[in-house]
N, C-alpha and C positions, 0 to 999 in steps of 0.2 A: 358304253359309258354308264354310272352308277350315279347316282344321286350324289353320291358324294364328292364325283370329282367336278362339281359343280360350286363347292363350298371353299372360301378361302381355311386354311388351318387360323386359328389363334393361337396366338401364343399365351402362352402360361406368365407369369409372376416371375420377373427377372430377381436373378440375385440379388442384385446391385435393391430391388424394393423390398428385399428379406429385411439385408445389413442396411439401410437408408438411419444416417443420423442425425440429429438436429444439433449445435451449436448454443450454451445457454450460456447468457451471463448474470452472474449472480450480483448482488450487491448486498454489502456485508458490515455488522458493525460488530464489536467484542468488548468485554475487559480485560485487558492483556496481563493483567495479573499475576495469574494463575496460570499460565502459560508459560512454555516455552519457545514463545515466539511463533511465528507462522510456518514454516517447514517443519516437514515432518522427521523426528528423530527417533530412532530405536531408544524406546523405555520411557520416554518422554511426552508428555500431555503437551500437544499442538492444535495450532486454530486447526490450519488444514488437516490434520488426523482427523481431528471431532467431525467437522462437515463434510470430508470425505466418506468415514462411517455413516454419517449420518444420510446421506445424499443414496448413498447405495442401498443403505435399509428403506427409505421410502421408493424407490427406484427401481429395488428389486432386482439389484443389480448384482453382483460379485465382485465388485469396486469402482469406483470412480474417481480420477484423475483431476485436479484440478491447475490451473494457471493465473498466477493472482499478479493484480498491477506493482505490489510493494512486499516485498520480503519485510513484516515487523521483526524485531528483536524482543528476545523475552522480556515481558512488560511491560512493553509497549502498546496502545490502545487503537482502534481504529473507528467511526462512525461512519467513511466513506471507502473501506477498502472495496476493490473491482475483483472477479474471478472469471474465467471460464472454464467448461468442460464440456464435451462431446458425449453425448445416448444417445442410446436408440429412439425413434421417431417414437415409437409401439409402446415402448416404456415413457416414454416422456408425456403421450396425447391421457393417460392414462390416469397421470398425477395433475396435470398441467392445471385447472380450474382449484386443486386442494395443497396444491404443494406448500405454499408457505407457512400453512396450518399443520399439517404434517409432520414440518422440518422444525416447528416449533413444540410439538407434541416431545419429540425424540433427543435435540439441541438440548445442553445444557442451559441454566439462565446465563452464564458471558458471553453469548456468542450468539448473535439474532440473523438471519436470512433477513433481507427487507427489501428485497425484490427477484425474483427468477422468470428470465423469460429468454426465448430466442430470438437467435440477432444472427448477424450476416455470417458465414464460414469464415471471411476476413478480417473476423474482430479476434484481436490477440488482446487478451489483457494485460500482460508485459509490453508487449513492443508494439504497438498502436497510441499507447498513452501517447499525448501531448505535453503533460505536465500532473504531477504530482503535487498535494498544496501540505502542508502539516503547520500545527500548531505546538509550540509549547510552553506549559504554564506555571509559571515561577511565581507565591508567594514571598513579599520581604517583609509580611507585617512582624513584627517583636513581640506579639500577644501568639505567633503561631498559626497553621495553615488552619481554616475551616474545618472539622470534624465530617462533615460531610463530602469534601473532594479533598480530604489528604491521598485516597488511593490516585488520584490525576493532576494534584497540583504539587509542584517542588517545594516543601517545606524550606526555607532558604533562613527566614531571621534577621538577615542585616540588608540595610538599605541599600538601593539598587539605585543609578543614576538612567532613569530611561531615556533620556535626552541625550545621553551620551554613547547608550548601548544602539539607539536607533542610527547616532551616525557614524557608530562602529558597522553596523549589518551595512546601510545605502555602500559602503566601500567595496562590497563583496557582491554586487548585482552584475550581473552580466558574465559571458563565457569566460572561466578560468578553471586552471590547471588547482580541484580542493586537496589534494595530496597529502597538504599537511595536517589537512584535518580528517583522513581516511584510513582506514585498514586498509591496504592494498590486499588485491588480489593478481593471482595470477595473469597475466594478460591481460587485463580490464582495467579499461580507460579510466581515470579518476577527473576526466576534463565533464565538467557539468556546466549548463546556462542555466543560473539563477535567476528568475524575471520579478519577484518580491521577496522583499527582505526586511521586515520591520519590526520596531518594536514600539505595543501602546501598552497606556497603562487600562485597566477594564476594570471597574469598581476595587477589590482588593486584592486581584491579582495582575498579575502583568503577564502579557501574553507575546508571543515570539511568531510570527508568521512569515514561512518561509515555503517559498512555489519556486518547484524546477522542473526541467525537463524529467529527471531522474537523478537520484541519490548513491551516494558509497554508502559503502557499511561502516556506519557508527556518524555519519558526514554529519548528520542535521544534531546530535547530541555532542561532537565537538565544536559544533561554531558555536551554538547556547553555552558551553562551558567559557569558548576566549568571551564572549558578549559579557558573561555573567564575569569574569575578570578586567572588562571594562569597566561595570558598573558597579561593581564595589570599587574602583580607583587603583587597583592593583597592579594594571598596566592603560596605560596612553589609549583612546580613542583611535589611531589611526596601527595600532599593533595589529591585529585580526589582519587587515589588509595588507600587511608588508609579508604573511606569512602566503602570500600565493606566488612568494619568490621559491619559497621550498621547494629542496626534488626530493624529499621526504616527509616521513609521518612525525610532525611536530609531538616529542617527548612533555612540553609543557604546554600543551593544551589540555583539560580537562576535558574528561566527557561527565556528561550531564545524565543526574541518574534517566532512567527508563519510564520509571510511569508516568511522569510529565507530558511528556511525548504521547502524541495522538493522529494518526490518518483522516482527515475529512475527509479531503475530495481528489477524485483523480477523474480529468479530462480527455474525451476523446474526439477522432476527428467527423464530420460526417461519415454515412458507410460507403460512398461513392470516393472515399478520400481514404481509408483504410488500408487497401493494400500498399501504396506509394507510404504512408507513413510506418507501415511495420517494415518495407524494405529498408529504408531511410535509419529505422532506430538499428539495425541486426548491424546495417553495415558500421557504423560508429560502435556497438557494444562486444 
């Protein structure tokens, strides 16, 4: 017998601790201006293009994938949009202490990182949300929007009745079929649960605040379009609400331009609740 067969073997450094990734979620605000919206498009200046790029040049990475709680529409703004993406542990422990410094060296100024950190493997930023909140922000002063938030407030000009447009949205709270007010898509539900729906007035703009579980495309800029045809007197108080009779995309509803529109906040569930709520969302979307 040899000294050595005295020795247990050790093993080496598994694969599985090579490829080991971490889970990050970002949180993110922009000016949606200059944008083509958040998805990325051949030829096209995108949120996610830029902090894709950018995520990977401090990262050192050869690209990084992202998954964001709300698809924006070009022009549309966000303060509270959610993302995730998956790196390497190696690359991540690396930046982790400078990264938001980093991401802001290389980021244009419309587009801020305002938090990056790891979080559970069961956190989806799509299908985990609980509720998505957005605001949107209509002036009707006659003198003109404010010079300083024309690029996020709807220059509108004529008087608005908020009293009436508010209990045009209270008609529209709770689970329904917004069809008429959606681009349809292929096989995707248009049944959304709206849980606030209001409208106040805020020194001299008037603000539109509307939280759901998740939105259509175009959903949340055609209800502000019927709202805003409430409140100019155009049609009845209780019209927006008759249209969730529709099994189509209501021709006269207006949508509402884009920059008004803005992302705050999107909520999620604890992480002990995470999986059950992204199975929950996959199976309905």
């Amino acid at each position: 017998m040899t000294a050595g067969d005295n020795v247990a073997a050790v093993p080496g450094p598994s694969l599985d601790a090579f490829n080991a990734s971490v889970r990050l979620r970002l949180d993110i605000a922009y000016d949606g201006t200059e944008f083509a919206g958040w998805a990325v498009q051949p030829g096209q200046r995108t949120v996610q293009g830029v902090l894709q790029s950018a995520l990977a040049a401090v990262l050192r990475l050869d690209a990084v994938a992202l998954t964001v709680a709300g698809r924006t529409d070009a022009g549309v703004h966000a303060t509270g949009q959610v993302a995730h993406c998956d790196v390497p542990a190696d690359h991540w422990s690396e930046v982790a202490d400078s990264i938001l410094r980093r991401l802001a060296g290389v980021l244009p100024a419309d587009v801020r990182v305002r938090s990056a950190r790891v979080t559970s493997t069961d956190f989806d930023a799509r299908f985990a949300a609980r509720w998505r909140r957005y605001e949107y922000r209509i002036s009707d002063a006659s003198t003109g929007v404010d010079p300083l938030r024309r690029a996020f407030v709807l220059d509108y000009r004529r008087a608005l009745d908020v009293t009436a447009m508010n209990d045009a949205a209270a008609q529209l709270v709770g689970l329904n079929d917004f069809v008429a007010f959606c681009k349809r898509r292929e096989e995707a539900s248009t049944i959304r649960q709206v849980q606030v729906f209001e409208v106040v007035r805020q020194d001299t703009e008037i603000v539109v605040r509307i939280q759901a579980d998740a939105f259509c495309h175009s959903m949340v800029r055609s209800l502000v379009g019927a709202l805003i045809a409430v409140g100019e007197g155009r049609r009845p108080v209780d019209w927006p609400g008759t249209l969730l009779n529709a099994t189509e995309r209501a021709n006269d509803v207006m949508v509402a331009a884009p920059h008004g529109l803005t992302l705050v906040e999107v909520d999620y569930p604890p992480d002990e609740e995470l999986t059950a709520r992204t199975a929950q969302t996959r199976a309905r979307r």
